[in-house]
Each structure stands twice: as structure tokens, then as C-alpha cells.
C-alpha positions as CSV (number, residue, x, y, z in Angstrom):
1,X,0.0,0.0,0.0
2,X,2.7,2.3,0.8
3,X,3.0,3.7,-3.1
4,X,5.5,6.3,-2.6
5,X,6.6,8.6,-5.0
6,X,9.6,10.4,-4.0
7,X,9.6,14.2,-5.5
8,X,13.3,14.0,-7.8
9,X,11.0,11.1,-9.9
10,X,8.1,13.3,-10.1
11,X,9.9,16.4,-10.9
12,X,12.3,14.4,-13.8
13,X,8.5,13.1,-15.7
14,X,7.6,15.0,-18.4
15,X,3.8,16.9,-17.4
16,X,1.6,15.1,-18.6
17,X,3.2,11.6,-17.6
18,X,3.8,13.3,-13.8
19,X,-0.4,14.9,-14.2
20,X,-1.2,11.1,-15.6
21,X,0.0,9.1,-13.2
22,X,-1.1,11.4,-10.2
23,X,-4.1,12.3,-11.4
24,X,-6.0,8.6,-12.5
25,X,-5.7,7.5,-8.6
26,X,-7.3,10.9,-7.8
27,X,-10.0,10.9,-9.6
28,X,-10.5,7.1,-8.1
29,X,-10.5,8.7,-4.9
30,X,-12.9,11.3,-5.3
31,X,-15.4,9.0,-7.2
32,X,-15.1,6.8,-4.1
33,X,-15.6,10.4,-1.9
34,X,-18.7,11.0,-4.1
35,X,-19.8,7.8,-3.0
36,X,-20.0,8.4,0.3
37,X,-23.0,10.8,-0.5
38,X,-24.7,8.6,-3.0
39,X,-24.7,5.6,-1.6
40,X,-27.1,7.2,1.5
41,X,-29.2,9.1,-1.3
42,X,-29.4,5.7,-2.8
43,X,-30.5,3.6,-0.4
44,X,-32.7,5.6,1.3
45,X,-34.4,6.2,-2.0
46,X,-37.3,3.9,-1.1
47,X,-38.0,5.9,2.0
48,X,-39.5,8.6,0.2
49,X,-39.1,12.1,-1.3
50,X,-38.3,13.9,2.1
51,X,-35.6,11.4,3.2
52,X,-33.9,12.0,-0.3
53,X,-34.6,16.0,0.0
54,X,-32.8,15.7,3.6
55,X,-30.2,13.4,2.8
56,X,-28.9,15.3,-0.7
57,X,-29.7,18.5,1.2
58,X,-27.3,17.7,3.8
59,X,-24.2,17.7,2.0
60,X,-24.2,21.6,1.9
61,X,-24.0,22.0,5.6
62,X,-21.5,19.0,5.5
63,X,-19.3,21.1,3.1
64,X,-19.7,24.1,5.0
65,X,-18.1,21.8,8.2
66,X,-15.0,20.2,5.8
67,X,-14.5,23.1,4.8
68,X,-13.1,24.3,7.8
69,X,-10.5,21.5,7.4
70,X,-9.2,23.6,4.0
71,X,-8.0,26.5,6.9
72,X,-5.1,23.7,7.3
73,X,-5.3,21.4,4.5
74,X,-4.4,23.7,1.7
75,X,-1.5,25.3,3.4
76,X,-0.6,21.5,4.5
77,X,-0.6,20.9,0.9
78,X,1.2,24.1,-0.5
79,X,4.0,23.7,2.1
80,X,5.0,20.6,1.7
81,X,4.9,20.3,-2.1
82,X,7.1,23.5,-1.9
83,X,9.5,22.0,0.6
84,X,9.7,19.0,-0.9
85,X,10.4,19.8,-4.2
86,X,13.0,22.0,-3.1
87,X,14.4,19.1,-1.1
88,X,14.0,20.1,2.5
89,X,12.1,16.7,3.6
90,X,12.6,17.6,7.4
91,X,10.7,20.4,7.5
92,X,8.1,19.1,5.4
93,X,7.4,16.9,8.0
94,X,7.0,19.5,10.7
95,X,4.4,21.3,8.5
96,X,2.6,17.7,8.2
97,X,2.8,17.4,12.0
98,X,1.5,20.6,12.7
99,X,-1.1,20.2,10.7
100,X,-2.6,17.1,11.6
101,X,-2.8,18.5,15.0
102,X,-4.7,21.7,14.0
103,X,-6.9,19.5,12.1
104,X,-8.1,17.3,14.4
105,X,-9.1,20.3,16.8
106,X,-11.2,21.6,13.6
107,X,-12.7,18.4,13.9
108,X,-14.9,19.1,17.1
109,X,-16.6,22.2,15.9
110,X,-18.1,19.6,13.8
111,X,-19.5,17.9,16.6
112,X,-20.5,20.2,18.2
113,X,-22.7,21.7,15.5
114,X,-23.8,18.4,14.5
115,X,-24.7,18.2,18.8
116,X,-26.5,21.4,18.9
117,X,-27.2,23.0,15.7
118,X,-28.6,20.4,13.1
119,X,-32.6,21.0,14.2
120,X,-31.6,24.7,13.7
121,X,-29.8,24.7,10.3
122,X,-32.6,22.3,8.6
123,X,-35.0,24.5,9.8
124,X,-33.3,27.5,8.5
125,X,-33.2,25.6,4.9
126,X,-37.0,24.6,5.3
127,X,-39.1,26.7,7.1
128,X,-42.2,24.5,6.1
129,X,-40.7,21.5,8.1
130,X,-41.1,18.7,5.7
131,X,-37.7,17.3,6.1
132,X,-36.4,19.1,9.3
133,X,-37.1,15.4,10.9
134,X,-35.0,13.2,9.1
135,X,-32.6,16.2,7.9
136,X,-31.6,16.6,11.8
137,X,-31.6,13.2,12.2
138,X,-29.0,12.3,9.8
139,X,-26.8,15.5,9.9
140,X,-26.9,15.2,13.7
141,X,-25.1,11.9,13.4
142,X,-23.0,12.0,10.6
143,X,-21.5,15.4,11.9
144,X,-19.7,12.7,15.2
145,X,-17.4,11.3,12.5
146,X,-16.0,15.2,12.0
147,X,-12.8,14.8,13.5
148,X,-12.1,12.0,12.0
149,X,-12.5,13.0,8.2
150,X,-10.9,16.1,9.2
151,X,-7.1,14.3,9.9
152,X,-7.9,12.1,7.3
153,X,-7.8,14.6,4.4
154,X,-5.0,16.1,5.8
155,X,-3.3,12.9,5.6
156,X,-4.7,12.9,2.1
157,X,-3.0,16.1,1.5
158,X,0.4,14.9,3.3
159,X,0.9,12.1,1.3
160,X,-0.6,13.7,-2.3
161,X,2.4,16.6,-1.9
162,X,4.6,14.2,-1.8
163,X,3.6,12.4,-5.0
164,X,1.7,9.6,-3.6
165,X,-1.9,9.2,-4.3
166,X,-1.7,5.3,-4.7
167,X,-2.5,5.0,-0.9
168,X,-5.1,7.4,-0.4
169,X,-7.1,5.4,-3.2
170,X,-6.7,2.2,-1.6
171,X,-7.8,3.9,2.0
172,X,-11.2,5.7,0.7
173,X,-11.5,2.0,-1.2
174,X,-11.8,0.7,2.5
175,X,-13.7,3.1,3.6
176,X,-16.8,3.0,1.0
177,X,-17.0,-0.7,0.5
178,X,-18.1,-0.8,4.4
179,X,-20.1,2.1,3.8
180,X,-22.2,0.4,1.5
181,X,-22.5,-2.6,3.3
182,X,-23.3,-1.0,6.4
183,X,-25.5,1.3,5.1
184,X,-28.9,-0.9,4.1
185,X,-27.9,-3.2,6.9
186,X,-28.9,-0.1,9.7
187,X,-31.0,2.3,7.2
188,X,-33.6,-1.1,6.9
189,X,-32.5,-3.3,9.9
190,X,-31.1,-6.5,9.3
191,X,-30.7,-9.7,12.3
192,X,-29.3,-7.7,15.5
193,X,-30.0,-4.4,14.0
194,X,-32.7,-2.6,14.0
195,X,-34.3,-0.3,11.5
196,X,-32.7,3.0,11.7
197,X,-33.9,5.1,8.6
198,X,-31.8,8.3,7.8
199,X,-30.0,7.7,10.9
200,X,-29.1,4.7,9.9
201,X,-26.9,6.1,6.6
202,X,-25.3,8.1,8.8
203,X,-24.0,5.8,11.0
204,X,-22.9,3.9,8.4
205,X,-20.8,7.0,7.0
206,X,-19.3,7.8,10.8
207,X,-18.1,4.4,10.9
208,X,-16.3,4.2,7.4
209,X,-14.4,7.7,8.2
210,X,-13.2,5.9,11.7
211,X,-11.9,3.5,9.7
212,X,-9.6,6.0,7.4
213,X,-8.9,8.4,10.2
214,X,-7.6,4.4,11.8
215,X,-5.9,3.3,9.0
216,X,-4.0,6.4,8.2
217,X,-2.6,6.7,12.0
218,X,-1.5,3.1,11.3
219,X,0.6,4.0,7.9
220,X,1.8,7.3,10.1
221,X,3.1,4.7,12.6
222,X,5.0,2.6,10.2
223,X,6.9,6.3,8.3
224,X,6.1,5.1,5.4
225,X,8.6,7.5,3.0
226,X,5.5,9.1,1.8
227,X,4.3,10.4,4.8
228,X,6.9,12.9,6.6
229,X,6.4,13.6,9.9
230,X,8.7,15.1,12.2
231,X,8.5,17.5,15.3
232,X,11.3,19.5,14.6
233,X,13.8,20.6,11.7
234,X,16.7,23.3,11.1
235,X,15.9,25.9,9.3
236,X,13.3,28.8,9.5
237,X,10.6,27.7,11.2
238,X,7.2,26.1,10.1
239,X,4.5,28.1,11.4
240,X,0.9,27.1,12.1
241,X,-0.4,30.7,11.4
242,X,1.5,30.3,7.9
243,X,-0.4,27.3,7.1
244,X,-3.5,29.5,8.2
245,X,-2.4,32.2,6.3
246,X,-3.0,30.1,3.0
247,X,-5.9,27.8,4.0
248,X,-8.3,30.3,5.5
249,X,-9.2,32.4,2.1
250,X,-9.4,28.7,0.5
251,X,-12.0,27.6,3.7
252,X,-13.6,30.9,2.8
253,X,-14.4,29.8,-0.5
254,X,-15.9,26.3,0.9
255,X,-18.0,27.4,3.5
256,X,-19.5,30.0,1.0
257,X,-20.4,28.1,-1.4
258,X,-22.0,25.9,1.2
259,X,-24.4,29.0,2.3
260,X,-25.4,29.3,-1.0
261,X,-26.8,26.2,-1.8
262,X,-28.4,26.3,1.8
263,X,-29.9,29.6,0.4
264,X,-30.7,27.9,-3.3
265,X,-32.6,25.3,-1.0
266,X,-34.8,27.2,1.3
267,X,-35.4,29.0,-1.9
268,X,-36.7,26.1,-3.7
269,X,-38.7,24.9,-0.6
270,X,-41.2,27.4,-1.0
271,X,-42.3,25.6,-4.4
272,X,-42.3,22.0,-2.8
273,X,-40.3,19.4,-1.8
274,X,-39.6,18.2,-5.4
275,X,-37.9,21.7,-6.0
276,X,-35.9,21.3,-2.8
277,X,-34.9,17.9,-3.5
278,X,-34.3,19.0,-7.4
279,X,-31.5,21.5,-6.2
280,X,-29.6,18.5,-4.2
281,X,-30.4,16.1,-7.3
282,X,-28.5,18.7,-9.4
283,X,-25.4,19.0,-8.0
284,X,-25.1,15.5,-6.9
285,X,-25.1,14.6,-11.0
286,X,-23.0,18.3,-11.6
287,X,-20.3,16.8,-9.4
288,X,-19.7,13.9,-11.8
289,X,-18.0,16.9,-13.5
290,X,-16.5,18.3,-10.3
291,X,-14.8,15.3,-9.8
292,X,-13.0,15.1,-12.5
293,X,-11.9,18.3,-12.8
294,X,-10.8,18.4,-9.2
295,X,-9.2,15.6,-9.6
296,X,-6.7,17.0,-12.3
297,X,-6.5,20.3,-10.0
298,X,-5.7,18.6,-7.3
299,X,-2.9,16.5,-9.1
300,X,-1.7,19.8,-10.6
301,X,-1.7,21.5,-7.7
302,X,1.0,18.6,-6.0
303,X,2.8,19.4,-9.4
304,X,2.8,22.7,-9.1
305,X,3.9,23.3,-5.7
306,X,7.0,21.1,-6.2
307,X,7.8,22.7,-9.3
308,X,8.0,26.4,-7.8
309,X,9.7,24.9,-4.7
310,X,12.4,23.5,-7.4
311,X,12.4,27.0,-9.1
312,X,11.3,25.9,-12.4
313,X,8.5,28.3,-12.7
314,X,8.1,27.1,-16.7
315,X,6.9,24.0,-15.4
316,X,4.8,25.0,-13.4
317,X,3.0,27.1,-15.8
318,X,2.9,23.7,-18.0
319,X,1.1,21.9,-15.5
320,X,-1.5,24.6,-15.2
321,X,-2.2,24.7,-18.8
322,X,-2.2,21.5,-19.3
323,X,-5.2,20.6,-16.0
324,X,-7.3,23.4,-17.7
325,X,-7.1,21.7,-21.5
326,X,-8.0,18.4,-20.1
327,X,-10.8,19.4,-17.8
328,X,-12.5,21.1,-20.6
329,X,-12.5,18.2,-22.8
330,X,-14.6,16.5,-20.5
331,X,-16.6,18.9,-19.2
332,X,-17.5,19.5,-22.9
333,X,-18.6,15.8,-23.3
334,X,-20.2,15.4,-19.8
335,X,-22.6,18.7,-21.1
336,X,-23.8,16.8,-24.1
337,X,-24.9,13.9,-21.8
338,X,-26.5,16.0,-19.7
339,X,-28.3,17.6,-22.2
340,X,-29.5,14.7,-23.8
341,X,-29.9,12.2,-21.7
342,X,-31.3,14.2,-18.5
343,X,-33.5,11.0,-17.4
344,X,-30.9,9.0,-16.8
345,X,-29.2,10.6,-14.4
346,X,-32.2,11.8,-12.9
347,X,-33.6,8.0,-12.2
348,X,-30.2,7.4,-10.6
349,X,-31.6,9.7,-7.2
350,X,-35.2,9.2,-7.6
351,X,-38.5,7.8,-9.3
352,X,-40.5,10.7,-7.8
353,X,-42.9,11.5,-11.2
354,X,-42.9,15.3,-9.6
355,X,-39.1,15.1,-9.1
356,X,-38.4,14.2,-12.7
357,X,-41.0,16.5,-14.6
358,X,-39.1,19.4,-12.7
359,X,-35.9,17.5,-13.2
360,X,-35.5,17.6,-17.2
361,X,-35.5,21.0,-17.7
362,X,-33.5,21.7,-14.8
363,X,-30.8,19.6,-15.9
364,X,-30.6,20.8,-19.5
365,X,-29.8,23.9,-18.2
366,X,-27.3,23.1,-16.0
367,X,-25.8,21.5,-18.3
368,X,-25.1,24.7,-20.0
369,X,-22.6,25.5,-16.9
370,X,-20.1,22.1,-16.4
371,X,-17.7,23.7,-19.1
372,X,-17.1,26.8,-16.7
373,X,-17.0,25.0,-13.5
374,X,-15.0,22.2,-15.0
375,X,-12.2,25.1,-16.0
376,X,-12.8,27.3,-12.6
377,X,-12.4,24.3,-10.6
378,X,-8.8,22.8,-12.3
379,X,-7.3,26.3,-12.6
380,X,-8.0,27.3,-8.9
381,X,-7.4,24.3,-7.6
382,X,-3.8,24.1,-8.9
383,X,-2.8,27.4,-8.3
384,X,-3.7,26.3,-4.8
385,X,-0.8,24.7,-4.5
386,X,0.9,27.8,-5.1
387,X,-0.7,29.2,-1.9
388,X,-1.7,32.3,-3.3
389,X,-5.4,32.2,-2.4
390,X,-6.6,35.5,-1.3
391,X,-7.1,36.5,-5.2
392,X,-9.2,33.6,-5.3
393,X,-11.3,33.6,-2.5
394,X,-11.9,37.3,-3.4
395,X,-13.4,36.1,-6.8
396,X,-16.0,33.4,-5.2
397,X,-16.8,35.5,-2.2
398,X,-18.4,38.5,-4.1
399,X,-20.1,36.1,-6.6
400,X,-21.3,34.1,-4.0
401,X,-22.5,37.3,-1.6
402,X,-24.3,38.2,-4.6
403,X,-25.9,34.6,-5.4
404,X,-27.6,34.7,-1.7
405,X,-30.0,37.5,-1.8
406,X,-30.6,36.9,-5.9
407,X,-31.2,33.4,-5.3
408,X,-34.1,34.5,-3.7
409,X,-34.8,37.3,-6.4
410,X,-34.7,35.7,-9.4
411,X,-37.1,32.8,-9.0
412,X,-39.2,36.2,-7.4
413,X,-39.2,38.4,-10.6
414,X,-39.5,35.6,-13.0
415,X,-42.0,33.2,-11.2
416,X,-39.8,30.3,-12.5
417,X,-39.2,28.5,-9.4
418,X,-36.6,26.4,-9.3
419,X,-35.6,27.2,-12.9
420,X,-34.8,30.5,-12.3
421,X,-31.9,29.2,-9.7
422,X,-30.7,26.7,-12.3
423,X,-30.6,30.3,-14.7
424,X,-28.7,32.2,-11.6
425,X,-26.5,28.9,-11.1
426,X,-25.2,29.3,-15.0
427,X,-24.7,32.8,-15.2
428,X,-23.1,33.3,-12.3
429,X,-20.5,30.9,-12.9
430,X,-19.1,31.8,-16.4
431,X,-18.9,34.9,-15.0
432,X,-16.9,33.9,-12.1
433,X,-14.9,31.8,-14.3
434,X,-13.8,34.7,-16.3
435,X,-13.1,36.6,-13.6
436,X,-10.3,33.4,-12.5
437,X,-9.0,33.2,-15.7
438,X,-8.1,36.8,-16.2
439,X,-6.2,36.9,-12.7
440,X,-4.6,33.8,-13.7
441,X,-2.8,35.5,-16.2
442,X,-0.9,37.9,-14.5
443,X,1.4,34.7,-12.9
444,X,1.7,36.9,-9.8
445,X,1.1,33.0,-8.4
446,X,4.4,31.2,-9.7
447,X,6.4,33.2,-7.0
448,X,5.1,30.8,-4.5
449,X,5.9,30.8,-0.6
450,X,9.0,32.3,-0.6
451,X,8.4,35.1,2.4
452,X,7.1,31.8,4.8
453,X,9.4,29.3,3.6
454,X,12.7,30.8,3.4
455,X,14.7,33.0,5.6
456,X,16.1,36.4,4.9
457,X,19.1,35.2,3.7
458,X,17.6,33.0,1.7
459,X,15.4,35.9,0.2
460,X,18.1,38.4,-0.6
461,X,20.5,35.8,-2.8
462,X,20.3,36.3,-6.3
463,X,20.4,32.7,-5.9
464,X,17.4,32.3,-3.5
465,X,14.5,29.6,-5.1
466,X,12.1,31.8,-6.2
467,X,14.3,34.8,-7.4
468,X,14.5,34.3,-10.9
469,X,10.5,34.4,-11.5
């Protein structure tokens, strides 16, 4: 399991060998993360509209919680990529030590909303109360498992910077395949167990993120070469507020998006629960997209990071270009399947005859969108490992503020309903696309973390990694 790539053999492959080979076990990865959410939307399918509406619906506020872990994760990844490919193994360890620690304490906010707040949020999405019931009921659960998804991407992200991405495959393998055997066994009951309904997906999810957060403390325990760890190094020191510094613009980004949805929901509910469960349908079958595209950005960004840390800004530039050309190829086909074949998606979530009038249109227009998201997410997602973020968030936070109060708005002016957030969805996102894409091109991102990673003596050589950008 240990599939270790050190960074010399990453940095020697030509790009699109190095994006290849990093890349494919990504994308196996995050099909298995997507997973996770399906396979509780699709066994709890024959529970009804509302339990599919809660369940799909709950993934927002489940974002908004992960994303907290990006406020450590992304400057986990962007430091040690950078160290790493500029050789400095020791102290790529102490960032990865760090981390994981601040990770885990992210970890119980989770709880504690999931304790205290779940009733709250779901009735905040769903004033009507259809699915405040089983919407409590699972996210009050599945937010216990929190801390240990939390130290588990981050040891994602450890071992990804360093080139391996074998490993974390094989671990979220582990993790699903008992998720979906758990999963009818306590949402339906089965011998000891009894029937558990929503509750009973969520359990199932909590107990297949014990098992990753348990297997990765067992590969941290062997040092496996792929995962540094170390308490302390020479050299200027790794700082948690550093790591902070990169991450929290990137959490921003997350737990903003997550509102908006929440917002596109309670939106929706006013015109039913097939509207409501309509906006959760969407993006479950828009992140087929998503997937792949993060995926490659994600890849990239491991690229990307070692390369600037290595000084070969070129490169770096390379792997950019070449995560945005591929993502758009398949974003391009993954439209046309949308648009044509909008039922079979659709019948993958539900068989709801209310769900699925709605659900045609919907998804022919959101269709129109995957070609901008697919080259937003792959171009910010690698320059991620850059760690200059702030542009970024800037970008997503004043489309998104503007999303909230329109989401409301539009359906408002045009008495569309739920089509007129599908409309608001598009738009909004080729225009925040462009937005990326023009501050992508000044390259103000390929000098990298050169004020937090090296010293002032390192900064002022003409000689200094960094100084020749």
C-alpha cells in the first residue's frame, strides 16, 4: 500500500506523464468520496421524497463543516509540495505534523454543530418543516465522525504533496466498500440491527471515516517515506499561522459556497419538496463533473507546488495549462450527456414523477454551466498549490454574496421557481470563471511561498529559489 513517490521522480517526468499518473488514482479517490453521498441518497431512495430532500440537502451543511478542514489542509498541501520539491524533507514533516494537530481540533466544531445545531440549520433551509425530521436526524449523526474525516484529508493532502496518491485510493476503497455494506444493513434493519432510517446512513458514514482516520494513524506509525512527519527541523521555522495564512481564504471559499446552496434550498422549498430535492439532485449529478476536474487540479496543484519549490517556474505554468485543457475536454462531453440524456441521471436519485417533470429541464440547463465550472475548478485548484489564495477567494466570495440574496430574487421576478436558480447557477458561474481566468494570467502566483518558507538570507540571494520568477 505504501506507493510512494519520492519528488526527484516526479519532478524528472515530463507533465503530462507526472499529471497522468497522479491524477488517475485521484479521480478514483474522489469517485469513491462522491460515493460516500450517493450511496445514503441511494439507499434511502425507497424511504421517500423527504428522506432523499434531507439526505442530498445535507451535504451543503457537510461542506460548510470540511471546509473548515481547507484553513489547514491547503497550506498543509502548498508547504510541503514547496519544501519537498525543493528538497527540504525535514521540515516538510513538521508542516505535516502541525497540521494534523490543528486539524483534528477543527474536527470538534463539527460535533459540536452536529450536537447542537442540526434542528436549527434544517430548519433554517426549510421553514415548512417537511424534512427538518429526518434532515436533523441524519446531519446530527454524521456530523460525530467530523474529526475523523478532518485528519484524514489532511493525511490525504500529506501524502498527495509528496507524490503519492496510490495510498489514499486504496484507503477511501476501505472506507466505502463498508459504507455500503453497512448502510442498508442499519438504514432497513437486518438480524441484530434494528431499523434505523436516515440515521441509519449516517452511522454507516461515521463508521467508514473511523476507519480511514484508523488506518492512516497506522501507515503514520510505520513512516512510510510518503508520509513525513517530524517535530522538529533546522531551518526557518514552520508556522501554524502560515499554514492558516494560505488555508483560511481557500475555507472561505468552501464554506461560501456551502451557504449558497443552503440559500438555493430554502429557496426552492417554497415551491415544494420536489424543487428542494431537485436543487440537491443537481449538483449530486454536476459533481460527476466536479470530480473530475478536481481531480486533475488537485494533481496539478502537488505538481505545481513542487515545481516552484524547485524553481522551475516554466513548469509550473505547464502543469496549469495542461489541468485546464483536459478538464475542458470533459466537461464538454459530460454537457452533451447532460443535455440529452437528462433522465438517466435523474432516475439514478429518484423515481418521484414530480421530481423528474421538474428535473428535465433543470438539468438541460445546468448542463449549459459544467464547461465553466470544470475550467474554474482545475485552474483554482492548482494554483492552490501555489498558496496564493486570497485573489481567489476574493473572486468566489463577491459572486457568491451576490448569489444569496438573488437566489431568492430571481425565482421572485420571473415566477420560475426552481428554474430560475438553475438560470442564476449558470450565469453566475461563467462569470466567475472569467473573472479566474483573467487573474490567472498575470502569474503573480508562480512566486510561490517564498516570504514563509525561506529566511532572509535566503530571500536576498540572487540565488534564492524563487528569485529568478
Amino acid at each position: 500500500m505504501s506507493g510512494a513517490a519520492t519528488t526527484p521522480d516526479t519532478l524528472g517526468r515530463s507533465v503530462p506523464s507526472a499529471l497522468v499518473r497522479l491524477a488517475l488514482p485521484v479521480l478514483a479517490s474522489q469517485t469513491l468520496r462522491l460515493a460516500f453521498q450517493w450511496v445514503d441518497a441511494l439507499w434511502v431512495r425507497d424511504l421517500g421524497v423527504n428522506a432523499t430532500a434531507a439526505i442530498t440537502t445535507s451535504v451543503f451543511v457537510m461542506w460548510t463543516v470540511y471546509s473548515l478542514h481547507d484553513v489547514f489542509g491547503i497550506g498543509i498541501s502548498a508547504y510541503v509540495s514547496q519544501l519537498m520539491g525543493a528538497g527540504d524533507r525535514p521540515r516538510a514533516g513538521v508542516a505535516a505534523w502541525k497540521g494534523l494537530q490543528a486539524s483534528a481540533l477543527m474536527g470538534l466544531v463539527g460535533v459540536a454543530l452536529g450536537l447542537f445545531g442540526a434542528e436549527a440549520i434544517f430548519r433554517a433551509m426549510d421553514p415548512s418543516g417537511r424534512i427538518v425530521k429526518e434532515g436533523a436526524s441524519y446531519l446530527g449523526v454524521v456530523m460525530l465522525g467530523a474529526p475523523f474525516i478532518m485528519v484524514s484529508l489532511s493525511c490525504e493532502n500529506v501524502l498527495r504533496a509528496c507524490g503519492d496518491t496510490r495510498t489514499p485510493f486504496v484507503v477511501d476503497l476501505l472506507a466505502v466498500a463498508l459504507n455500503a455494506a453497512l448502510a442498508p444493513v442499519l438504514i432497513y434493519g437486518l438480524g441484530p440491527f434494528p431499523a434505523m432510517g436516515v440515521a441509519g446512513a449516517a452511522w454507516a458514514t461515521v463508521c467508514a471515516q473511523a476507519l480511514m482516520f484508523a488506518t492512516y494513524m497506522a501507515l503514520a506509525a510505520r513512516r512510510m517515506p510518503s508520509f513525513p512527519l517530524a517535530r522538529r527541523a533546522d531551518g526557518p521555522p514552520v508556522r501554524v499561522l502560515g499554514m492558516a495564512r494560505v488555508g483560511l481564504p481557500a475555507a472561505l471559499i468552501g464554506s461560501l459556497f456551502s451557504v449558497v446552496y443552503i440559500a438555493f434550498v430554502r429557496s426552492a422549498s417554497a415551491h415544494g419538496p420536489a424543487a428542494a430535492a431537485m436543487v440537491g439532485i443537481g449538483n449530486r449529478i454536476e459533481a460527476i463533473q466536479f470530480v473530475f476536474s478536481a481531480s486533475l487540479g488537485l494533481a496539478a496543484a502537488t505538481l505545481l507546488g513542487q515545481a516552484i519549490g524547485a524553481n522551475r517556474p516554466d513548469r509550473a505554468a505547464e502543469v496549469l495549462r495542461t489541468s485546464q485543457r483536459w478538464s475542458v475536454a470533459f466537461a464538454a462531453v459530460f454537457m452533451v450527456a447532460m443535455y440529452a440524456v437528462p433522465t438517466f441521471f435523474l432516475g439514478m436519485f429518484t423515481a418521484d414523477a414530480g421530481v423528474l417533470e421538474l428535473g428535465v429541464p433543470y438539468l438541460r440547463v445546468l448542463a449549459l454551466t459544467v464547461v465553466a465550472t470544470g475550467l474554474e475548478i482545475a485552474t483554482a485548484e492548482a494554483i492552490m498549490g501555489s498558496g496564493h489564495t486570497t485573489a481567489i477567494s476574493w473572486i468566489f466570495t463577491v459572486v457568491s454574496l451576490l448569489r444569496i440574496p438573488l437566489a431568492f430574487a430571481v425565482p421572485a421576478w420571473t415566477h420560475s421557481g426552481a428554474m430560475g436558480i438553475v438560470w442564476l447557477i449558470t450565469v453566475s458561474c461563467w462569470v466567475r470563471t472569467a473573472a479566474i481566468l483573467l487573474w490567472s494570467r498575470r502569474g503573480t502566483w508562480k512566486q510561490g511561498l517564498r516570504g514563509e518558507l525561506h529566511g532572509p538570507a535566503e530571500l536576498g540571494s540572487p540565488d534564492a529559489p524563487g528569485e529568478a520568477l
